[in-house]
C-alpha positions as CSV (number, residue, x, y, z in Angstrom):
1,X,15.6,-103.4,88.3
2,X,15.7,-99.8,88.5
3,X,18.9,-97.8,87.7
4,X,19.5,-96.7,91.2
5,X,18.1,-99.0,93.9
6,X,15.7,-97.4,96.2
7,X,17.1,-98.6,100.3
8,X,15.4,-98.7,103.3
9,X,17.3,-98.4,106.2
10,X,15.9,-100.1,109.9
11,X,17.9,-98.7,113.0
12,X,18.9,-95.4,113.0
13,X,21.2,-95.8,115.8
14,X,25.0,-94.6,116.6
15,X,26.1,-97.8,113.8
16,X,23.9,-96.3,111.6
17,X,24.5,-92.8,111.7
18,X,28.5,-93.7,111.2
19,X,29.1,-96.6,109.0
20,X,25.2,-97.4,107.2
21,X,23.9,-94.3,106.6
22,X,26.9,-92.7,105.4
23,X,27.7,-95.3,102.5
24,X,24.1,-95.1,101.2
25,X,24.2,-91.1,100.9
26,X,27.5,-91.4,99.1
27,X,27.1,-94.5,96.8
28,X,25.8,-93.6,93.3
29,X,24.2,-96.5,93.1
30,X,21.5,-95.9,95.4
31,X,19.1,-93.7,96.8
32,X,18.1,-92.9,100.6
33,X,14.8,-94.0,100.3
34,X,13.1,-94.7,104.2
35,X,14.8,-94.8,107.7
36,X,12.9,-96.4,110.2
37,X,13.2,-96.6,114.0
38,X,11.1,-96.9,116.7
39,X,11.9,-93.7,117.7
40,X,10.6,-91.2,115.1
41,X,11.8,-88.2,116.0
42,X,15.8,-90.0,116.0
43,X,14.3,-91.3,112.4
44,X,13.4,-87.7,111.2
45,X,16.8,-86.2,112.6
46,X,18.9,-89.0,110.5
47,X,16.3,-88.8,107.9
48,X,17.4,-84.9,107.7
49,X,21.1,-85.5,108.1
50,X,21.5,-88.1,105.4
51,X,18.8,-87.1,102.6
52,X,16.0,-89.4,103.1
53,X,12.9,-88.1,101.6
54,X,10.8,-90.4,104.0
55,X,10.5,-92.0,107.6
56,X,9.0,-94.5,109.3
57,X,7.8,-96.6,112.9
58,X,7.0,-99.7,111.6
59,X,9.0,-102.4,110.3
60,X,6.2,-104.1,108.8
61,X,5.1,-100.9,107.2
62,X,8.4,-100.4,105.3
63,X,8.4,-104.3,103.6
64,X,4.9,-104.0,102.8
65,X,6.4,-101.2,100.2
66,X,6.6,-102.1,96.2
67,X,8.8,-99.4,95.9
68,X,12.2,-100.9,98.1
69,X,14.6,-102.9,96.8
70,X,16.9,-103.3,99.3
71,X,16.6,-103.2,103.0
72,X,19.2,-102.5,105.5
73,X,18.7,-103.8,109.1
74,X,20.8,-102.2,111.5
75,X,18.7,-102.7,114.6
76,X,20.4,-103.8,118.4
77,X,19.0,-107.4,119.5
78,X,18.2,-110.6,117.8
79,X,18.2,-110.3,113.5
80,X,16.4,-113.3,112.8
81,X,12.9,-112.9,112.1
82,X,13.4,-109.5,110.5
83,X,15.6,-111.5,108.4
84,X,13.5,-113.7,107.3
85,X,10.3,-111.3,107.0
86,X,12.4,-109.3,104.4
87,X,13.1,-112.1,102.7
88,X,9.8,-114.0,102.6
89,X,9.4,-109.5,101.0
90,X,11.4,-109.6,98.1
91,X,13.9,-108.1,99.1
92,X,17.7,-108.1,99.2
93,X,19.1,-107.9,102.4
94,X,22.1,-106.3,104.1
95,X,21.9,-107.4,108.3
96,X,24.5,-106.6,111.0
97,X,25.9,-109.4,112.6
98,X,24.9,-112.4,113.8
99,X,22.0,-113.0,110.8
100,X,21.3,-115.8,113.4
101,X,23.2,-117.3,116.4
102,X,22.8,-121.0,114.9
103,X,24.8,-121.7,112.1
104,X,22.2,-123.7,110.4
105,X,19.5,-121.4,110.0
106,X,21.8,-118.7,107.9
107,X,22.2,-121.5,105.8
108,X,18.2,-121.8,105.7
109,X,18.3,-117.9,105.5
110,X,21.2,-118.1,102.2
111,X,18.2,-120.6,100.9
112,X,15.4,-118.4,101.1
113,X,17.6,-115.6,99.3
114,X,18.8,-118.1,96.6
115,X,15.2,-119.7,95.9
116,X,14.2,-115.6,95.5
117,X,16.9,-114.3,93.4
118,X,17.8,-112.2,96.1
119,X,21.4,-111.1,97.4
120,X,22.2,-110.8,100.4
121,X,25.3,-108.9,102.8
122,X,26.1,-109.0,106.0
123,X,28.1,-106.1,108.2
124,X,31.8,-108.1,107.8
125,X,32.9,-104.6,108.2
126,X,36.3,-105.3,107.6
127,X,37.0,-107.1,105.1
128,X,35.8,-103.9,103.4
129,X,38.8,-102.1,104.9
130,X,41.1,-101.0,101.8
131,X,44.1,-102.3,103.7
132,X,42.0,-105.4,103.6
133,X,40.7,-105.5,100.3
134,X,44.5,-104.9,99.2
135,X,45.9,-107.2,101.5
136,X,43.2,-110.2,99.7
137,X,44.4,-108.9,96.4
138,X,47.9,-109.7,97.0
139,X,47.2,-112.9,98.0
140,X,45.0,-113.9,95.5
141,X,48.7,-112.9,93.0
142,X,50.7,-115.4,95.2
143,X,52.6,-112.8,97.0
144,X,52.2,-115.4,100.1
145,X,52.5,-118.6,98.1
146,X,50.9,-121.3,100.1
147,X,49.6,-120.2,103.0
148,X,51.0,-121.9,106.7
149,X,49.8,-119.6,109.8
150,X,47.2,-117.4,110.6
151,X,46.8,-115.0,113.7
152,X,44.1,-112.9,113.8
153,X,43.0,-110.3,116.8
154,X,40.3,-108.2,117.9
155,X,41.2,-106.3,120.9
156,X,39.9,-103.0,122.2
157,X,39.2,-101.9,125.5
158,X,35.1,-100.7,125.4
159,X,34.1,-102.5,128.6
160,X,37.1,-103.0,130.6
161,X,35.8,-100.1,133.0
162,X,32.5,-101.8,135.0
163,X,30.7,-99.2,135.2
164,X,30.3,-98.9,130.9
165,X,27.1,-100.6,131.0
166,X,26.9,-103.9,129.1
167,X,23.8,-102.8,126.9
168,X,24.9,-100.2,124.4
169,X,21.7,-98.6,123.8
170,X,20.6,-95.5,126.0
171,X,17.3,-96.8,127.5
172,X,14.9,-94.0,129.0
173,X,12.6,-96.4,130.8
174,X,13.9,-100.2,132.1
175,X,13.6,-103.1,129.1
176,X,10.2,-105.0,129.3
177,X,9.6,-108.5,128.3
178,X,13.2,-108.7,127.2
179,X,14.7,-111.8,129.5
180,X,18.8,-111.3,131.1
181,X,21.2,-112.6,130.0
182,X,24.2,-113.9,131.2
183,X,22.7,-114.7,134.9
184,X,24.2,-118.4,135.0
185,X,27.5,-118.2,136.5
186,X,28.6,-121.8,136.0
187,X,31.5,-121.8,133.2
188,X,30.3,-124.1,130.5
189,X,27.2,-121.6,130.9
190,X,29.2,-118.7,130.1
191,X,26.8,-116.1,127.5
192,X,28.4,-115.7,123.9
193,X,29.3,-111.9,123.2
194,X,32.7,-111.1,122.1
195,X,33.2,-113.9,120.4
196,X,30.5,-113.8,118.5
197,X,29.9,-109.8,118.1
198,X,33.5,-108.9,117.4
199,X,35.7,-112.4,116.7
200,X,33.3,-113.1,113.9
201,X,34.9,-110.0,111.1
202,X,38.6,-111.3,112.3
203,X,37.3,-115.1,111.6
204,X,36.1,-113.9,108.4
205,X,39.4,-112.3,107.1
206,X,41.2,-115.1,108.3
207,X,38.9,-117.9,107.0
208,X,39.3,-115.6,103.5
209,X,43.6,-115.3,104.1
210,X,44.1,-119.3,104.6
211,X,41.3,-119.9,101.2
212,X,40.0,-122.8,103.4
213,X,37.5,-124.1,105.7
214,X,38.5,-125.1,109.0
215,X,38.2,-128.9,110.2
216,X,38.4,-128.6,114.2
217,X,39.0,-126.1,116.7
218,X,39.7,-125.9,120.2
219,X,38.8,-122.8,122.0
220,X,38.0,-121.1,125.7
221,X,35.7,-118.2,126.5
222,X,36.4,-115.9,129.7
223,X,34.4,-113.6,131.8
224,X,37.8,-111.1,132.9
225,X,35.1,-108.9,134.4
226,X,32.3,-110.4,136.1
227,X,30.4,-107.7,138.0
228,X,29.1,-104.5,135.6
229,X,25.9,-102.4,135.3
230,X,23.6,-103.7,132.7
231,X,21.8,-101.0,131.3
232,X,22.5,-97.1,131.5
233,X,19.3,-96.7,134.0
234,X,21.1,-99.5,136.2
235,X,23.4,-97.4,138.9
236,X,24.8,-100.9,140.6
237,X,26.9,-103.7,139.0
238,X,25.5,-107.4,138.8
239,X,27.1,-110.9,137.9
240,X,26.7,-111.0,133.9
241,X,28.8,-114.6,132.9
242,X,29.5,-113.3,129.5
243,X,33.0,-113.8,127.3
244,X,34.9,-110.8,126.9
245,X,37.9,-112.9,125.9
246,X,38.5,-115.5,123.9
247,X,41.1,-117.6,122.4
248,X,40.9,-120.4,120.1
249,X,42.9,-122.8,117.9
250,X,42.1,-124.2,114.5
251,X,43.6,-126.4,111.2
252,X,42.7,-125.9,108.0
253,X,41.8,-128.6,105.6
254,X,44.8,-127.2,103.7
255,X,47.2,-127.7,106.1
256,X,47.8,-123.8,107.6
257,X,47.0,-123.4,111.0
258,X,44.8,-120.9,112.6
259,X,44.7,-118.6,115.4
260,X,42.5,-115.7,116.9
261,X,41.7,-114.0,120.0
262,X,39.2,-111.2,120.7
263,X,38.1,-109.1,123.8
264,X,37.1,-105.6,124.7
265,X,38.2,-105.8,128.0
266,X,42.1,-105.0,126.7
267,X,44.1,-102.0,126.5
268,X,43.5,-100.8,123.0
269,X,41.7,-98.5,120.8
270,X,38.6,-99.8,118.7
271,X,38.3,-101.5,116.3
272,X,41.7,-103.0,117.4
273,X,41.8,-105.6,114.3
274,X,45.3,-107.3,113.1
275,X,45.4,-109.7,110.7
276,X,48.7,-111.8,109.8
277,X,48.9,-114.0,107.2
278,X,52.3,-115.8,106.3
279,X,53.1,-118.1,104.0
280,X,56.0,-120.2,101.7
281,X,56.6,-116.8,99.6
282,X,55.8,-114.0,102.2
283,X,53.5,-112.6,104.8
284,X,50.9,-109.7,105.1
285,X,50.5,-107.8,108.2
286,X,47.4,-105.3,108.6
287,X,46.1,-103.5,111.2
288,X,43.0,-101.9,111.8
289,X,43.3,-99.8,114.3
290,X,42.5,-96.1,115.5
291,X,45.4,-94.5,116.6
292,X,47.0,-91.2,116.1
293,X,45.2,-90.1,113.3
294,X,45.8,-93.3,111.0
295,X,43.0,-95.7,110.7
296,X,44.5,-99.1,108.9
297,X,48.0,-99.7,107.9
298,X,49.6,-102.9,105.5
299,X,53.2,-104.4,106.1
300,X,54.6,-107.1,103.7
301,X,57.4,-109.4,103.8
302,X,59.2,-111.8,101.7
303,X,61.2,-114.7,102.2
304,X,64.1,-113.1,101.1
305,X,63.7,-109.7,102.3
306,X,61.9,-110.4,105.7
307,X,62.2,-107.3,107.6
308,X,58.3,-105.9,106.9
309,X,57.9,-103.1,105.1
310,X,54.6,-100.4,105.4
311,X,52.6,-100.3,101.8
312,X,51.1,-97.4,100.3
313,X,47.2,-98.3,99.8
314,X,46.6,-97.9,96.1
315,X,43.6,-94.8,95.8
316,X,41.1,-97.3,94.1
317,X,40.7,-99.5,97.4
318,X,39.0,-96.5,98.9
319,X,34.9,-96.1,98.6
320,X,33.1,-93.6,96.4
321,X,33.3,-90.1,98.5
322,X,36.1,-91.1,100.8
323,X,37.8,-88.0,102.5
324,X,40.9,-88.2,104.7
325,X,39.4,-87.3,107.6
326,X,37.0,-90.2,107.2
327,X,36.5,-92.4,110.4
328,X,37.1,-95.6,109.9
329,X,33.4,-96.8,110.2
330,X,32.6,-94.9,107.2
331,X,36.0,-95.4,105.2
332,X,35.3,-99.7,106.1
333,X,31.5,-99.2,105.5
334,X,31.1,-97.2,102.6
335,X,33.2,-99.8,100.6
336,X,30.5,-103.0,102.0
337,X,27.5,-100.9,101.1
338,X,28.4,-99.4,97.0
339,X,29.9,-103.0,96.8
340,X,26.6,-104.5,97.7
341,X,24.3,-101.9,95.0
342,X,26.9,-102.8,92.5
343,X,26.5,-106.7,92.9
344,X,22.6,-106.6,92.7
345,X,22.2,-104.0,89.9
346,X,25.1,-106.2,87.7
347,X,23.5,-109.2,88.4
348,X,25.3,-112.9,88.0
349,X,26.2,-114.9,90.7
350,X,29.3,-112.6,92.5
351,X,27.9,-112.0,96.2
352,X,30.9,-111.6,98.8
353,X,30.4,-111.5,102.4
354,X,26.6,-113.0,101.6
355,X,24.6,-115.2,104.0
356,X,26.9,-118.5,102.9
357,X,30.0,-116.7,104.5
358,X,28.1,-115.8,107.1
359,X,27.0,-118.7,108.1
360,X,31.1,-120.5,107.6
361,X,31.9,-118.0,110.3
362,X,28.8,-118.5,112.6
363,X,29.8,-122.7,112.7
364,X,33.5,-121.5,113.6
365,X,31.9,-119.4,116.6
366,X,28.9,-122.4,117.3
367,X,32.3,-124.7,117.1
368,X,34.2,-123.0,119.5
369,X,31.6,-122.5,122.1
370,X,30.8,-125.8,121.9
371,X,34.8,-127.0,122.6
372,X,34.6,-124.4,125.7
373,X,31.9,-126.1,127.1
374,X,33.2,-129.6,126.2
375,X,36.9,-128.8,127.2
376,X,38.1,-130.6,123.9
377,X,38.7,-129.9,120.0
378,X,35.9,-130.1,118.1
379,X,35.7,-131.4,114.4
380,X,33.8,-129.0,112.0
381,X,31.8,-129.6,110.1
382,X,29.3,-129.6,113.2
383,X,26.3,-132.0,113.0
384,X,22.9,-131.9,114.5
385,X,23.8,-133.6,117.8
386,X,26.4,-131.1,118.4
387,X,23.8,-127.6,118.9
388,X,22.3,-127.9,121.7
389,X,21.2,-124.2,122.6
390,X,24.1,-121.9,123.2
391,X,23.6,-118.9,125.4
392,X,24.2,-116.1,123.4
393,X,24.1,-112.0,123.9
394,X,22.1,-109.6,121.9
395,X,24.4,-107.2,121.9
């Protein structure tokens, strides 16, 4: 391996520019090696911004390379086979979320990258958070003790007005060959999208705060506003059945119970995360949240002294070229992607937030949906008989 890994980054989009990009130009670790999008002159113009010496078109192109180590997908729609393609390449792999929408094959993915010596990350973003990484430290010193409840929320208010079209990207001629989603009203029908786009960071920190799998769930999925425009080029709403709230219940095998709700149809400013941990000894409090300036804040309790208290974050949660004026998708980010260069170029088995946790979070989603549509708890772990195909959004 070379001193500094050589990246190549696939999707050159708004995530990108903010939160990807970002972390690679200020790691130390790495260099900016290839950005690639379909659109080249968007490739050239982050290519520019963030110091890349090349760009790139074609996928296909970019893993045929000798020369990349890792590659960063970042691209809006299905990850899957660009998953797997870099994989079957040699290289290691960071993917945004979902790596896939069926738990099962980001195990087969976590395989692939363990029969290859590859590691592999996927965009958690939060758990990156410093008030996050801090939070985990503390528990991992028994400042909860053993841990009882967990509440978790994603809550922000992108699509609550109709008119914010439900596809994010800025389309200059109408989608071909892509098929709609969300068309089948019927409830146990309902199209996977918050749930699975932004419950799955919160299920992560919480799955990470309670230190154990969960062993059933009950859950429901809600479509609080059914009628929106679709695409930017779209000027009238349609029926799109998708959850933009959720709300589901959960025990641990250790005994704690679990909570978490997400939706971006409620008053709040992105990325509208809180995460509450409490315990025999104490409890945790942190909020990720973008308001007034401050982008993450941590509260602590004891059991003796139970009136929460705001922490300082220590300075060496925060990533390599931090600022203050940071937004929080590069503060979050930059920590995920020098994390990631350090755990390949050290070697050994350490790989947090890999394809393994990944795929632990995607069952909790696959579970949930599943107890929506059966209108009971479901036991986890899932089996075979339990995934029939789950309509899920790409976005």
């Amino acid at each position: 391996m070379t001193e500094r890994l050589r990246v190549a980054v696939i999707g050159a989009g708004r995530w990108s520019r903010t939160a990807h990009l970002p972390g690679f130009q200020r790691s130390p670790l790495c260099d900016l090696a290839v950005v690639c999008d379909l659109d080249e002159d968007l490739a050239r113009h982050r290519a520019a911004e963030f110091g890349a010496s090349e760009t790139e078109t074609d996928a296909e192109r970019v893993l045929d390379r000798n020369d990349i180590d890792v590659v960063d997908i970042v691209t809006r729609g299905d990850h899957q086979d660009l998953v797997f393609a870099t994989l079957e390449a040699g290289k290691h792999c960071l993917v945004e979320k979902p790596v896939c929408h069926d738990y099962r094959d980001v195990w087969r993915a976590h395989e692939l990258a363990r029969s290859k010596g590859l590691k592999t990350k996927v965009g958690l973003t939060f758990r990156y958070a410093p008030a996050v990484m801090y939070m985990f430290d503390l528990i991992r010193e028994g400042f909860v003790g053993q841990p009882y409840v967990f509440n978790g929320y994603e809550q922000n208010s992108q699509w609550l007005d109709p008119d914010n079209p439900m596809d994010k990207r800025i389309h200059k001629v109408k989608p071909v060959g892509e098929a709609p989603w969300g068309t089948d009203s019927d409830r146990e029908e309902i199209t996977v999208s918050s749930l699975e786009g932004y419950g799955a960071p919160t299920i992560d920190i919480g799955l990470k705060c309670v230190g154990s799998n969960l062993t059933q769930v009950v859950g429901i999925l809600a479509n609080m506003v059914p009628y929106r425009r679709r695409t930017n080029l779209d000027t009238e709403r349609e029926r799109i059945n998708i959850d933009d709230a959720d709300m589901f219940m959960a025990e641990a095998a250790n005994g704690a119970l679990f909570s978490m709700q997400s939706s971006y149809v409620t008053v709040g400013n992105y990325p509208g995360i809180e995460a509450r941990i409490f315990g025999s000894e104490g409890a945790i409090q942190t909020r990720l949240v973008d308001e007034h300036g401050v982008i993450q804040t941590i509260k602590t309790a004891t059991k003796d002294a139970v009136e929460f208290v705001q922490r300082e974050i220590p300075p060496h949660y925060f990533p390599p070229g931090y600022r203050p004026d940071d937004a929080w998708g590069t503060a979050f980010y930059g920590n995920l992607v020098h994390d990631f260069c350090r755990e390949i170029l050290d070697g050994g088995e350490r790989n947090q937030g890999d394809f393994a946790q990944s795929a632990r979070v995607q069952e909790v989603i696959n579970a949930v949906a599943l107890s929506h549509r059966r209108r009971a708890w479901v036991r986890l772990p899932l089996g075979d008989d339990d995934m029939a195909p789950i309509p899920t959004s790409p976005f």
